[in-house]
C-alpha distance (Angstrom), angle and dihedral (degrees) to the residues before:
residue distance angle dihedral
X1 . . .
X2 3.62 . .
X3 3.96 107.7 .
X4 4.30 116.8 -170.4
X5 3.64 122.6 -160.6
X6 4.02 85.6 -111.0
X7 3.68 98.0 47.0
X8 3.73 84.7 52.2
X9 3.90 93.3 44.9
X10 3.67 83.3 53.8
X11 3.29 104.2 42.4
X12 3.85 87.9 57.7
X13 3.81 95.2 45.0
X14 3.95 85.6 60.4
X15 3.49 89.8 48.2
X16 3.54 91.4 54.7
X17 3.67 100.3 41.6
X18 3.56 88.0 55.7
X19 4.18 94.5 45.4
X20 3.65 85.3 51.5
X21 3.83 113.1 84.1
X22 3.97 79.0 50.3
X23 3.28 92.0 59.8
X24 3.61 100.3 43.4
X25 3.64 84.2 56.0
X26 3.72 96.6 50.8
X27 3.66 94.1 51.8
X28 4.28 86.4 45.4
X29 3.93 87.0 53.7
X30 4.35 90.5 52.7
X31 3.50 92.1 50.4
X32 3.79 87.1 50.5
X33 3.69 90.3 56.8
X34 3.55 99.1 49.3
X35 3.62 91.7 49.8
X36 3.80 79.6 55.5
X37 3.67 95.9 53.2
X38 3.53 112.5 17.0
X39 3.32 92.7 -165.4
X40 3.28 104.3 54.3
X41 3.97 98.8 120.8
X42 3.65 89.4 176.9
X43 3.59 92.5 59.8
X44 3.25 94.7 48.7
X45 3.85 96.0 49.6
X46 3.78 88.0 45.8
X47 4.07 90.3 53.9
X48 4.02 90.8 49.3
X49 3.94 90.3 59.7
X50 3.58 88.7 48.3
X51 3.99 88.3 49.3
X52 3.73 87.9 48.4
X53 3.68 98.2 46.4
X54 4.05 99.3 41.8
X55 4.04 88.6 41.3
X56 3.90 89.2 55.0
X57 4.14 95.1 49.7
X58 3.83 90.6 42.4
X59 3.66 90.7 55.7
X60 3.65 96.6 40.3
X61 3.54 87.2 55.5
X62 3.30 102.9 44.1
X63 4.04 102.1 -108.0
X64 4.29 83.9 134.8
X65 4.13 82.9 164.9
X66 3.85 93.8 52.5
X67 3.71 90.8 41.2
X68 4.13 85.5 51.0
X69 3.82 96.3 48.6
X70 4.48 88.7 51.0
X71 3.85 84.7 50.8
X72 3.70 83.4 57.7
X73 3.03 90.1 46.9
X74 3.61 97.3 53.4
X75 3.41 93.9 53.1
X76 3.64 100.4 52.3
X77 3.77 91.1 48.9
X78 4.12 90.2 61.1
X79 3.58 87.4 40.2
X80 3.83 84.0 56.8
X81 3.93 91.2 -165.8
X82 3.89 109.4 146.1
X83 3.79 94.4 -138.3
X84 3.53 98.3 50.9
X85 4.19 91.4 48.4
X86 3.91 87.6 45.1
X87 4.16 93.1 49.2
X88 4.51 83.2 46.2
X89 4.00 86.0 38.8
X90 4.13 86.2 65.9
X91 3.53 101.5 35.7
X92 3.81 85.2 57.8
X93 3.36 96.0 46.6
X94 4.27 86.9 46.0
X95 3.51 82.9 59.1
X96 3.42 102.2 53.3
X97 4.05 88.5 48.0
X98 4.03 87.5 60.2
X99 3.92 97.0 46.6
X100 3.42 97.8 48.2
X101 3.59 118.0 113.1
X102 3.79 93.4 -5.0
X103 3.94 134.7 125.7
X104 3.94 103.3 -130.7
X105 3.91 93.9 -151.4
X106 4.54 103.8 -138.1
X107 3.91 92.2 -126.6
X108 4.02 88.7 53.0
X109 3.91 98.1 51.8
X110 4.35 95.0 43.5
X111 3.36 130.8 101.7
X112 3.73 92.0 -136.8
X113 4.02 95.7 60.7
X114 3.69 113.2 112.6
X115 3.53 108.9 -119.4
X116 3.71 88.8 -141.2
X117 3.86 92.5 57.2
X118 3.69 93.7 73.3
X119 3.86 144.1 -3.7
X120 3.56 111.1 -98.0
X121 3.71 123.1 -113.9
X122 3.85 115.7 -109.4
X123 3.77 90.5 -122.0
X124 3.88 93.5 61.3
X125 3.85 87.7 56.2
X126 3.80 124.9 130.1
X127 3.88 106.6 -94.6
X128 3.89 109.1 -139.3
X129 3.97 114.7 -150.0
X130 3.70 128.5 -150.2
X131 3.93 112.4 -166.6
X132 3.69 119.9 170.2
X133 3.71 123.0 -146.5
């Protein structure tokens, strides 16, 4: 079997894609628990490596709007502010809702798509966060 570099890029990107409502899910389910025990330092230190990990493979393969919405969430788990981990607790789970089941074409979820090429899928659309202080 005659693998390419591409076909292997591709294969991996699918793999993700598919993985990725999981994931979502997962990281929705941690935040749950530290809202349940707020001081559950290992929770929280358990949910950062899952930030760091899932924000690395959605940038390296080119979810940039997935990777945006974990930075989020980042940020509202340091701020540690119940509202603000609630409001990124839905959006994740949002997320997962629009991935599921869904072939996430390679060309659709790169950087180096032209926009102009094709319309872009709902789920790959900017998520806008409201946090009050």
């Amino acid at each position: 079997m005659n693998t390419t570099p591409a076909s292997q890029k591709a294969e991996l990107h699918r793999l993700f894609a598919r993985r990725l409502p999981g994931k979502l899910r997962q990281l929705a389910s941690l935040i749950d628990r530290i809202v349940g025990s707020p001081s559950g330092d290992n929770i929280k230190q358990q949910l950062l490596l899952h930030i760091d990990q899932s924000v690395r493979s959605a940038e390296s393969f080119g979810f940039t709007t997935i990777a945006e919405l974990i930075h989020h969430v980042e940020a509202a788990v340091h701020s540690g502010e119940l509202p603000a981990l609630a409001s990124v607790q839905r959006q994740l789970l949002h997320a997962a809702e629009q991935f599921d089941g869904r072939e996430i074409p390679l060309v659709a979820a790169t950087e180096s798509a032209k926009p102009e090429a094709h319309e872009p899928s709902p789920a790959l659309q900017p998520i806008m966060l409201a946090m009050a202080n």
